[in-house]
N, C-alpha and C positions, 0 to 999 in steps of 0.2 A: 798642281791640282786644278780640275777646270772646276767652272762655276756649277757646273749638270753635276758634279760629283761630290759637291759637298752638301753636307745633310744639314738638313734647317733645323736648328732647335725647337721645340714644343711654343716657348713663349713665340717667336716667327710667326708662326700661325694663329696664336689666340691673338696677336697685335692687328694680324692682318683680318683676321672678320671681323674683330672690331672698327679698324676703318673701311672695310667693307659693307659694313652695317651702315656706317655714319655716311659714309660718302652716295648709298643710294637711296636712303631718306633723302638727303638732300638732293640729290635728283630730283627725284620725285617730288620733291616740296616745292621747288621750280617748274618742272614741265607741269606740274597737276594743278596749279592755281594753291598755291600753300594757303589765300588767306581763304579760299573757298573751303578748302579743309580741316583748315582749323573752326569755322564759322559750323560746320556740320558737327564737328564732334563737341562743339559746347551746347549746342543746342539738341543732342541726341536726349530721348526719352528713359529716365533713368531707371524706370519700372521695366522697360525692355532689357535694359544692361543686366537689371539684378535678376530675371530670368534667366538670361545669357551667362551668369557667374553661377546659380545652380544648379543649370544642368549640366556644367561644366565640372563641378562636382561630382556630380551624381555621375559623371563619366569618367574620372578621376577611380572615383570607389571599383564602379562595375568593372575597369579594366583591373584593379586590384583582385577582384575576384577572378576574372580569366588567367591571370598569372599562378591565385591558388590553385585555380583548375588545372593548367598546364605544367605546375614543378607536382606537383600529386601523382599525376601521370608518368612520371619523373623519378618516384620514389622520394620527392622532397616535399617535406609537410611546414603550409606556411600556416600559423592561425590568422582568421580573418583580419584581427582587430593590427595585429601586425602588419600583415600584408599592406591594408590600407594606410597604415604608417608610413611604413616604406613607400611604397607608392607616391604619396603625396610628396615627400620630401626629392625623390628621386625627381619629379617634375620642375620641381621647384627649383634644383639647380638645372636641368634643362633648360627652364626660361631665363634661367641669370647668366648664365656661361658660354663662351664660347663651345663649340660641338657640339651639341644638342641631346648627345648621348655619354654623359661624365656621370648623371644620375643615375641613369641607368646600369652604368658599368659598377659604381658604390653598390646600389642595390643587390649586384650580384656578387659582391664581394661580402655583404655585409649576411647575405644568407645563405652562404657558404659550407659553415658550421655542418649540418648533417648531412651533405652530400658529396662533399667538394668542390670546388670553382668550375669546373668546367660543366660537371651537370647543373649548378646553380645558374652559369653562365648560360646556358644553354635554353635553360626555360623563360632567361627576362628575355632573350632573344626571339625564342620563339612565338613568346605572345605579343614583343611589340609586330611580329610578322602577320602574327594570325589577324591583326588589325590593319595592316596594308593590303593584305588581300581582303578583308571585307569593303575597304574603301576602294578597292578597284574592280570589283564584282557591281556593286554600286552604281559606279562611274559607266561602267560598260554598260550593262542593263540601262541606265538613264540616257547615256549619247543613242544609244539605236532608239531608243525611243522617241529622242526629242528630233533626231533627224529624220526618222522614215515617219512620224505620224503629222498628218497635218494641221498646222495650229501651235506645232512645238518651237522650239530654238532657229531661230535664224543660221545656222549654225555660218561661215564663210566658209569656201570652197577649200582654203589652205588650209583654214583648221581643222575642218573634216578628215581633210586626206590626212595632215600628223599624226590626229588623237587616232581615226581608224587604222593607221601604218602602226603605233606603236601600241595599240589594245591586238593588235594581230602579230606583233611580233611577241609580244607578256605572254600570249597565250600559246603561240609555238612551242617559245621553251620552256612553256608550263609541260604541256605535250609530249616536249622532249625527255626533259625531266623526268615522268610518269613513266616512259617506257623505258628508260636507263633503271629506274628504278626496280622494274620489270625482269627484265636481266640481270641478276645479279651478279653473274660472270662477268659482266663490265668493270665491277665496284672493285674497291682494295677491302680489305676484311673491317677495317678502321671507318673507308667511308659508309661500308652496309651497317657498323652498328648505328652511326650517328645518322644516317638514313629511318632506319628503323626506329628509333626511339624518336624521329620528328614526327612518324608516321602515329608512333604510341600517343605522344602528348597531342597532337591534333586533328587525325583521321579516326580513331579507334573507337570502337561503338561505343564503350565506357563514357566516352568526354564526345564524340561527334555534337550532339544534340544543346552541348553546354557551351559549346563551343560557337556554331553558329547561332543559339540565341542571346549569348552574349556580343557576338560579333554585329549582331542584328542590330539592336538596341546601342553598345557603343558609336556605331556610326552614326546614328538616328542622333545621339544626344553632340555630335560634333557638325555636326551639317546643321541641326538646329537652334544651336547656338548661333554661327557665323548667320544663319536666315536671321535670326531674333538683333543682332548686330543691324543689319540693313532693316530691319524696322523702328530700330532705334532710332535709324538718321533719317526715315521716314522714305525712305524706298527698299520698301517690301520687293524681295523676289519670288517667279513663280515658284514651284513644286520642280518643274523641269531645269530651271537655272540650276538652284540648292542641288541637285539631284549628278547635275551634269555638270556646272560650270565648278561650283565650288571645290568638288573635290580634286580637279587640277591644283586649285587655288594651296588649297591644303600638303598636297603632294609635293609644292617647291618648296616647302619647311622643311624636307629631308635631305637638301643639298645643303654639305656641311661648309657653306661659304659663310655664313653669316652667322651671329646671335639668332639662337633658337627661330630661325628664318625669316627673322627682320629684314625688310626691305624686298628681298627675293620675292615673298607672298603680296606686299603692297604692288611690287612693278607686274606680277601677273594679274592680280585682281585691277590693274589699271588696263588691261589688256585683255581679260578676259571677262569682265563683269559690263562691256559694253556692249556684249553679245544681248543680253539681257534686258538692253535698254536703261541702261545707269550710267550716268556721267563719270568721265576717267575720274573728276574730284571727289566724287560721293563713293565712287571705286576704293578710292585709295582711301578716305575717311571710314567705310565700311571694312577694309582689313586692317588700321591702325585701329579700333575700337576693338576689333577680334583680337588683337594681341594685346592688348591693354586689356580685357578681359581675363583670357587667360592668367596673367599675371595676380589681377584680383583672386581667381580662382583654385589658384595655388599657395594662396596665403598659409590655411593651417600646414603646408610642409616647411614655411619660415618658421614656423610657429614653433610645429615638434622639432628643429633642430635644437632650438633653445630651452624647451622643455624638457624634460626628460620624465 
C-alpha cells in the first residue's frame, strides 16, 4: 500500500493543527519582536477589551437569532432562549478545538429532534454562510472604496491585483451559480430541492429583510471589535483599514489548518495591518488580543455546558 493511499486517522489531524497552531505563534513570536508584543498586550486598555468582549456577545446572540430566522424558514422552530444557548456553547468548542466547526456540527445534531439532521444540518450551515457573504460584500464595497478614492488605503500593487482577482472570481461564480440556478434543467431533482430551500431560508421575501439586517449589524459588531482590539494597544484603525483590511484578517480563520485560526490570522494581520500604518508587532499584538477576546467572550458556552 503507498503512502497517498492510506487514510490518516481523525486524531492525525487534530495533532497536526495543533502543532500547526504552536509552531506559527512561534514564528511569529520571533520574526515580530516577541518582547514588543508581549509589552503591547499587557499594557493594552482594559475598558477597550471589555468593549471588545460585549460586543462580542452581543454578536454571539444576534447570529443566534439569524439561525432562528433561517431553520424557521426551514420548518424548524428554535426558541430564542435556546437558540442562544446553543449558540454560545457551539462557539465555545469552536475556540477550543481543533476544526473550528465541531460546535457547529453538535449544534446541528443537538436540534435535530423536529426536523431531522440533515434540514437541521442544513440551517447552521446556511447561516454560518449567510455571515461570510456579508463579510465579503463588506470587504468588496470597502476595497473599491479605499482604492479608487483619494485619501484611502495605500493599498500595494500585488495586493490590489489578488484581492481584485479573487472578489472577481467570488463574484463569477456567484453569477454562475445564479443562472444554473436559472435553469433548472441543469439541476438533478435532489440538487433543485436543496437549491430551493437555500433560496427559502435566505432570499425569500418572508426572511430577505431579516436577514440582511442581521447580516448588517453582525458584521458591524465583528469588525468592531477587532477596531476596539487595536484601540486597546493604542493604534486605532481608520474606518477604511476596519472596513477593508480586517475582514481579509478575519477570513483566514476559516482555513481548517489550525485552532480556531490561531496563528493563520496573527501571520496575515502581520502582513496586512501594515497597509494601515501599524507595526508587524502591534499587528500581531492586535490579532492575539482579538483572539484572546474571543475566548473571554464565549465564556457563558463554558458555562452552559456545565450548567444545565
Amino acid at each position: 500500500m503507498t503512502l497517498t493511499g492510506m487514510p490518516f486517522p481523525p486524531a492525525f489531524w487534530r495533532i497536526g493543527r495543533v502543532a500547526m497552531t504552536g509552531g506559527l505563534i512561534l514564528l511569529l513570536w520571533q520574526a515580530a519582536d516577541g518582547p514588543a508584543i508581549l509589552h503591547s498586550l499587557t499594557a493594552a486598555d482594559p475598558r477597550w477589551i471589555a468593549a471588545a468582549i460585549t460586543i462580542l456577545m452581543c454578536q454571539t446572540m444576534l447570529s443566534a437569532l439569524r439561525w432562528k430566522v433561517t431553520a424557521a424558514a426551514l420548518g424548524q422552530t428554535l426558541p430564542a432562549r435556546h437558540a442562544v444557548r446553543e449558540y454560545f456553547m457551539s462557539q465555545a468548542v469552536n475556540q477550543s478545538l481543533p476544526g473550528g466547526v465541531i460546535g457547529d456540527a453538535a449544534r446541528a445534531v443537538r436540534a435535530r429532534a423536529e426536523v431531522g439532521l440533515a434540514i437541521s444540518g442544513l440551517a447552521v450551515g446556511l447561516e454560518r454562510l449567510a455571515g461570510q457573504i456579508a463579510m465579503f460584500v463588506a470587504l468588496t464595497f470597502a476595497f473599491i472604496i479605499t482604492y479608487f478614492w483619494q485619501g484611502g488605503l495605500d493599498w500595494p500593487d500585488r495586493y490590489a491585483a489578488a484581492l481584485g482577482l479573487a472578489i472577481g472570481l467570488v463574484s463569477f461564480a456567484v453569477l454562475i451559480c445564479m443562472l444554473i440556478q436559472g435553469r433548472t434543467r441543469l439541476l438533478t431533482p435532489t440538487a433543485k430541492r436543496w437549491v430551493a430551500l437555500a433560496v427559502q431560508a435566505l432570499l425569500s421575501a418572508r426572511v430577505l429583510p431579516a436577514q440582511i439586517g442581521l447580516g448588517v449589524l453582525i458584521t458591524l459588531c465583528n469588525l468592531a471589535a477587532f477596531g476596539l482590539c487595536a484601540w486597546a494597544i493604542g493604534q486605532p484603525l481608520s474606518l477604511g483599514a476596519v472596513f477593508a483590511v480586517v475582514p481579509l484578517i478575519l477570513f483566514t480563520m476559516l482555513i481548517p489548518l489550525t485552532i480556531s485560526g490561531w496563528g493563520l490570522r496573527e501571520g496575515s494581520a502581520a502582513i496586512l495591518l501594515p497597509i494601515a500604518g501599524m507595526s508587524v508587532a502591534d499587528a500581531v499584538a492586535t490579532s492575539v488580543l482579538f483572539g484572546l477576546v474571543m475566548l473571554l467572550a464565549v465564556i457563558p458556552g463554558f458555562v452552559a455546558m456545565v450548567v444545565k
